[in-house]
C-alpha positions in Angstrom: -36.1 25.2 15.4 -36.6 26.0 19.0 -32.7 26.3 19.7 -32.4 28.7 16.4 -35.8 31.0 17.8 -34.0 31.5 21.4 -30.3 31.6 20.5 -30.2 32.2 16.8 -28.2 30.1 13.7 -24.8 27.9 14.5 -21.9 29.7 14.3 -19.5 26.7 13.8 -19.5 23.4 13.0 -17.0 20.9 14.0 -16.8 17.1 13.2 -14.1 15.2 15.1 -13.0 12.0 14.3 -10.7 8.9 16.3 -7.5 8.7 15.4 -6.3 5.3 16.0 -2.1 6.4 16.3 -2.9 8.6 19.7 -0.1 7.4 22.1 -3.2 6.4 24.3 -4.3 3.8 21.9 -1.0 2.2 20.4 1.0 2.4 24.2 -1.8 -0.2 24.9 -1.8 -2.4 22.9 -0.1 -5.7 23.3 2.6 -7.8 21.4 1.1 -8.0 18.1 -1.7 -6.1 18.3 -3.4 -3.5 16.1 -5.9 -1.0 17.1 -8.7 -3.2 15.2 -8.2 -5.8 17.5 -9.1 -3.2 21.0 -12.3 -1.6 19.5 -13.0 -1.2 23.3 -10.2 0.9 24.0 -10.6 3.1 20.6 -14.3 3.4 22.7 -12.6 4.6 25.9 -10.0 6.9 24.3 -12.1 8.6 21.6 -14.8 9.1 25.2 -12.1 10.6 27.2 -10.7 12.7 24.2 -14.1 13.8 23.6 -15.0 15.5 26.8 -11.9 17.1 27.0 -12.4 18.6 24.1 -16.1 19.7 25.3 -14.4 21.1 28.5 -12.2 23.4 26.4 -15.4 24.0 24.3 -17.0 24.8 27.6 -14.0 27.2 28.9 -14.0 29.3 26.1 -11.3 28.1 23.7 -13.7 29.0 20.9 -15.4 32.0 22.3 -18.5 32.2 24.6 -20.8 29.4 23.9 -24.2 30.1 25.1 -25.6 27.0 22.9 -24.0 23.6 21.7 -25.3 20.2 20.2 -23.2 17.4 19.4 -24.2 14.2 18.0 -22.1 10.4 17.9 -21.6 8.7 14.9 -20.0 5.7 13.7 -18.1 4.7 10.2 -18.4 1.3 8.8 -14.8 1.0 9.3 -15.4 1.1 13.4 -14.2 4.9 14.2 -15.8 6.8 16.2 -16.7 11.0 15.5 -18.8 13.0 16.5 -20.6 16.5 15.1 -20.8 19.7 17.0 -23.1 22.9 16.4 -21.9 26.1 18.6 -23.4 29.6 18.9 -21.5 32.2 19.8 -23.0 35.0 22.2 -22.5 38.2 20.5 -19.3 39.6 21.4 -17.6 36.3 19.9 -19.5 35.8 16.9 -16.7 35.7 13.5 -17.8 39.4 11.3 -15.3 39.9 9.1 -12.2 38.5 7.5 -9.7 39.2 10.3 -12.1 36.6 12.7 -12.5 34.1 9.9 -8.7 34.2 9.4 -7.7 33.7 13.2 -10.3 30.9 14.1 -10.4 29.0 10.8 -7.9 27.9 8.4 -7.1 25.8 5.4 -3.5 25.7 4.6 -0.3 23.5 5.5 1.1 25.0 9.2 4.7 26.4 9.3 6.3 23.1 10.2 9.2 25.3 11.9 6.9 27.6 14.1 3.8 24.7 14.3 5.4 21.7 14.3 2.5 19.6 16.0 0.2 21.5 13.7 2.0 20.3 10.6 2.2 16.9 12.0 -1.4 16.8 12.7 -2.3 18.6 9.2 -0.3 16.6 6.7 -1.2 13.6 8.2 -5.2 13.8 9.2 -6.5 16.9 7.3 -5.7 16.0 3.5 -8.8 15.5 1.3 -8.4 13.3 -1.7 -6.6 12.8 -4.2 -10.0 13.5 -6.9 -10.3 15.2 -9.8 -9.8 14.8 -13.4 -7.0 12.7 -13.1 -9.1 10.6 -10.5 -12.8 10.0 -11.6 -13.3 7.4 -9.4 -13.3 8.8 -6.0 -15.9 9.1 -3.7 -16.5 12.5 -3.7 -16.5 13.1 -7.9 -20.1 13.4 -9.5 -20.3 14.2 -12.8 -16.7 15.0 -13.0 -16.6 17.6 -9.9 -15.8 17.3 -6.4 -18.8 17.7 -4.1 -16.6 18.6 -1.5 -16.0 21.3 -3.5 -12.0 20.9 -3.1 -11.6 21.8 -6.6 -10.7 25.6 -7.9 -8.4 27.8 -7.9 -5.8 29.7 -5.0 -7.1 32.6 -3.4 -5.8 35.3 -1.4 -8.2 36.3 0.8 -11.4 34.7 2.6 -14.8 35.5 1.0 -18.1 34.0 0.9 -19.9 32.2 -2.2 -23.1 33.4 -3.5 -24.7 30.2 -0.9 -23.3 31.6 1.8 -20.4 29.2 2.4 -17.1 30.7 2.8 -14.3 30.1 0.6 -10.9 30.3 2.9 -7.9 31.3 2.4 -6.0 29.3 0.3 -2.4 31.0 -0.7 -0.1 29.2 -3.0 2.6 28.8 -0.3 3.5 25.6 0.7 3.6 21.8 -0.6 4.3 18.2 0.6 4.3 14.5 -0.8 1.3 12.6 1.4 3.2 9.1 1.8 -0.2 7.4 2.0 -0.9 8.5 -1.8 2.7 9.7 -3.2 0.7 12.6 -4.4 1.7 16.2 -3.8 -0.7 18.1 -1.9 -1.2 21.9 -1.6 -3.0 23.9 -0.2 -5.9 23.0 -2.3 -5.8 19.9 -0.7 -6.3 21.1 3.2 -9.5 20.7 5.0 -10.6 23.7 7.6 -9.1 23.1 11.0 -8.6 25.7 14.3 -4.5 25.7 14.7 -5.2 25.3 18.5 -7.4 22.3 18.4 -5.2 20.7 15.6 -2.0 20.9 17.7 -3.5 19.7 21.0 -5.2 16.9 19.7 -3.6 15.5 17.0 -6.6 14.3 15.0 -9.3 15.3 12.5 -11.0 17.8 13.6 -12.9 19.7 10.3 -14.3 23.2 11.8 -16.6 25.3 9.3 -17.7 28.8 9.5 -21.4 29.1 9.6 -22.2 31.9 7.5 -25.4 32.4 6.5 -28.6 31.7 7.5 -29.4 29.5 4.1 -27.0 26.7 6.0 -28.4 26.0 8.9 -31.1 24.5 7.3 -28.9 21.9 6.4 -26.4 21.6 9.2 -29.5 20.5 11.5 -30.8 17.9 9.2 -27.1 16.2 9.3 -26.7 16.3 12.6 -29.7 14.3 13.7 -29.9 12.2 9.8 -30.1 8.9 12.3 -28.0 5.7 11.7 -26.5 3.8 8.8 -29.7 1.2 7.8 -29.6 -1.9 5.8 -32.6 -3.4 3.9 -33.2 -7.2 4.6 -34.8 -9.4 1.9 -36.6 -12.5 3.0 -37.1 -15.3 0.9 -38.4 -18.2 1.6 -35.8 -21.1 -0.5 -36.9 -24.6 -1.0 -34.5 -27.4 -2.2 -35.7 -28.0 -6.2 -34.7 -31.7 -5.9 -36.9 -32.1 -3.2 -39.8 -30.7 -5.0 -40.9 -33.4 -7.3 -41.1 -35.9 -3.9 -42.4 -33.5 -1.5 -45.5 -31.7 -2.9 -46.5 -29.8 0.3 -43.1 -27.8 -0.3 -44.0 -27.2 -4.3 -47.6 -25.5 -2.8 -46.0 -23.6 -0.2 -43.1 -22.4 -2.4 -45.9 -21.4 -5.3 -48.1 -19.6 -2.3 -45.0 -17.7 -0.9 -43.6 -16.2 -4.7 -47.6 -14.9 -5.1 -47.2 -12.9 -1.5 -44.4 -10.1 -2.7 -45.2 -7.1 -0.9 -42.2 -5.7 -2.1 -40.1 -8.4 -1.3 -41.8 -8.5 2.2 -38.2 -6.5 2.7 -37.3 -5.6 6.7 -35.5 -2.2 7.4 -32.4 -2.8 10.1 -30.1 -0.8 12.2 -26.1 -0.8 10.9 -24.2 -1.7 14.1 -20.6 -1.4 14.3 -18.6 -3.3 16.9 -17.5 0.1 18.1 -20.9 1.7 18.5 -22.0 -2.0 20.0 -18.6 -1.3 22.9 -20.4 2.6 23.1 -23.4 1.3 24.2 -21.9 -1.5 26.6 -20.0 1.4 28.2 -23.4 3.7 28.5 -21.7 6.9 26.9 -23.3 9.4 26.2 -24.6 9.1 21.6 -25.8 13.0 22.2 -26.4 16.2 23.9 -27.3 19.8 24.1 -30.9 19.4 22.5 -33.1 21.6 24.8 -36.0 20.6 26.6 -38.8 21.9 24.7 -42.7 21.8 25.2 -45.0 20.9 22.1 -47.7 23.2 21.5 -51.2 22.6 20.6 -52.8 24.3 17.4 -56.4 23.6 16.5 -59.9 25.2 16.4 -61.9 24.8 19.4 -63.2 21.0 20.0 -60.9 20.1 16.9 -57.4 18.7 19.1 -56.0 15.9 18.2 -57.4 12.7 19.7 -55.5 9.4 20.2 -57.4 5.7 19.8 -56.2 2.3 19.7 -57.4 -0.2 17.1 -60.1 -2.2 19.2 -62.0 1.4 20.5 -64.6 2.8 19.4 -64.0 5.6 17.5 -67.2 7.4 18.5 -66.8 7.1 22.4 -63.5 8.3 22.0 -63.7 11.3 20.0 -67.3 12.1 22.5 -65.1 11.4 25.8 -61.8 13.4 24.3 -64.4 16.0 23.5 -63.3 18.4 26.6 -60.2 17.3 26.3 -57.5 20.2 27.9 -55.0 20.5 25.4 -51.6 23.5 26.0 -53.6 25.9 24.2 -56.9 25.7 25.7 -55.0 26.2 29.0 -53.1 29.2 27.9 -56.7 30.9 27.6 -57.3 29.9 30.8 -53.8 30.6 31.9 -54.8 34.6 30.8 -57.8 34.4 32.9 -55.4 33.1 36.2 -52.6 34.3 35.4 -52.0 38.7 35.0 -48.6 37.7 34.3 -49.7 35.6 31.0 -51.6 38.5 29.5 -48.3 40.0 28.2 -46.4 36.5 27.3 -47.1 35.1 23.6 -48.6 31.3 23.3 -44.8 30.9 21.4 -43.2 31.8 24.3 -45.2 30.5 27.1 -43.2 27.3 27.6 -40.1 29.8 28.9 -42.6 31.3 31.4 -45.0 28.5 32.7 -44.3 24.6 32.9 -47.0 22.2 31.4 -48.0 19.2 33.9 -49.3 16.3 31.7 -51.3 14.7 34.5 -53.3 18.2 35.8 -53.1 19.6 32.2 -52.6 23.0 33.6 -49.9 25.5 32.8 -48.5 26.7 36.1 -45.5 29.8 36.7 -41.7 28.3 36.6 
């Protein structure tokens, strides 16, 4: 919420995903070898592909960045991706069609004027097959895609009453995918930029940021944590062993009575490729600005911290006078003639809070 107050709502949104048949990865590998079997150098690669990809970010390929937050993740199946949120300063931010059109789009490249493009497209940016004809895929509930890859052709580029737009999706050209034998259309395409599909020959999905109403959203999946497992444990004693052991009988009987829902443990998922991540030390995020938690309370009515063994009383008489951000910034006015005309919300951008002197002080 801090980033949207200072630089306003993303303006795209890019996941980017390993692609295990880059010339990096399969020039590597040895007699006999499949990219499952060098999880370390998918790692490596997918690092180094990464922060090029950044650096163009970072030079403008896009438009002028003045904000960015991207965010490693890892699929049960080992690949690495990644998400990205961008804003665009206001000469590059996408208005109408035209800008939609040139930095977004979601049908099959010319394969005579794009050949890398089509390459990339027909073999990393097909969604499906679902539908009617194919209820069981993952992304059918109650019969529709929640993709939302099922409708009808369109012409132009327009917006949904939710604020997502709907690209440009011409009934032009068509291709048999050889993983699925299906033919696939346009329909079929997920959003890429034409620039970063030819250079990097991988799935990169970019979405337009259109209204305010998903940003909401975009945030939440960006930092929704890691894959979790819940661990059951049981305590199992041999049945034969029962009738001559009755210390086991009494201990079993005790244990079924203590349940506490299952006494169940919540664990971290952990793929081997997010295990080689971490032995590298690469970087899981970045881009989240530094930002200063402010204190809101009635006077004497803070927040006070206590440990288990303290006495409550003593603690809450001692914390009494505690100094807490927003007692300061009334102090900070009295100081201060340069913090009369800066809001409390704002302070942070002005003055630096020191933990140890509790005392806001000018940057």
């Amino acid at each position: 919420m801090a980033r949207v107050r200072k630089f306003g709502k993303p303006n795209l949104f890019i996941t980017f995903t390993c692609n295990i048949k880059w010339k990096e990865i399969t020039d590597t590998l040895l007699l006999g070898q499949t990219a499952k079997d060098r999880l370390e150098l998918i790692t490596c690669v997918f690092n180094l592909k990464l922060d090029a990809l950044l650096k163009d970010i970072k030079d403008g390929v896009l438009g002028n960045v003045i904000a960015k937050i991207w965010v490693i993740e890892f699929q049960k199946r080992s690949l690495p991706h990644t998400h990205i949120l961008l804003i665009l300063d206001e000469a590059s931010k996408l208005r109408t069609v035209e800008d939609y059109n040139s930095m977004v789009s979601a049908e099959i490249p010319d394969p005579i004027h794009h050949p890398k493009a089509y390459k990339t497209v027909t073999s990393c940016m097909v969604h499906g097959p679902c539908g009617p004809d194919f209820l069981n895929a993952q992304c059918m509930e109650q019969g529709k895609c929640k993709k939302r890859y099922l409708g009808s052709f369109s012409e132009e580029t327009c917006c949904d009453v939710d604020g997502y737009p709907e690209y440009r999706r011409r009934q032009t050209r068509t291709f048999v995918d050889p993983k699925t034998q299906c033919v696939v259309d346009n329909w079929w395409i997920v959003p890429y930029n034409l620039h970063l599909a030819t250079k990097y020959h991988a799935h990169i999905n970019m979405e337009i940021c259109s209204s305010i109403f998903a940003f909401n959203h975009l945030y939440k999946y960006v930092y929704k944590g890691p894959n979790r497992v819940t661990v059951v444990v049981e305590r199992w004693v041999d049945t034969p062993s029962q009738e001559n052991n009755p210390q086991a009988v009494i201990t079993n009987v005790e244990w079924q009575n203590h349940d506490e829902i299952k006494a169940y443990l919540e664990g971290r998922y952990i793929s081997t490729s997010e295990a080689s991540w971490r032995l590298f030390s690469f970087r899981m995020h970045d881009g989240t600005p530094s930002v200063t938690r402010l204190a809101m309370h009635e006077l004497g009515m803070h927040m006070v911290v206590y440990n288990d063994n303290a006495n409550i009383f003593e603690t809450v008489n001692n914390e009494q006078n505690q100094k807490t951000t927003l007692t300061e910034y009334f102090q900070a006015n009295i100081d201060y003639p340069l913090a009369r005309v800066v809001t409390y919300m704002d302070f942070p951008s002005v003055f630096t809070w020191t933990n140890g002197t509790k005392k806001w002080t000018i940057r």
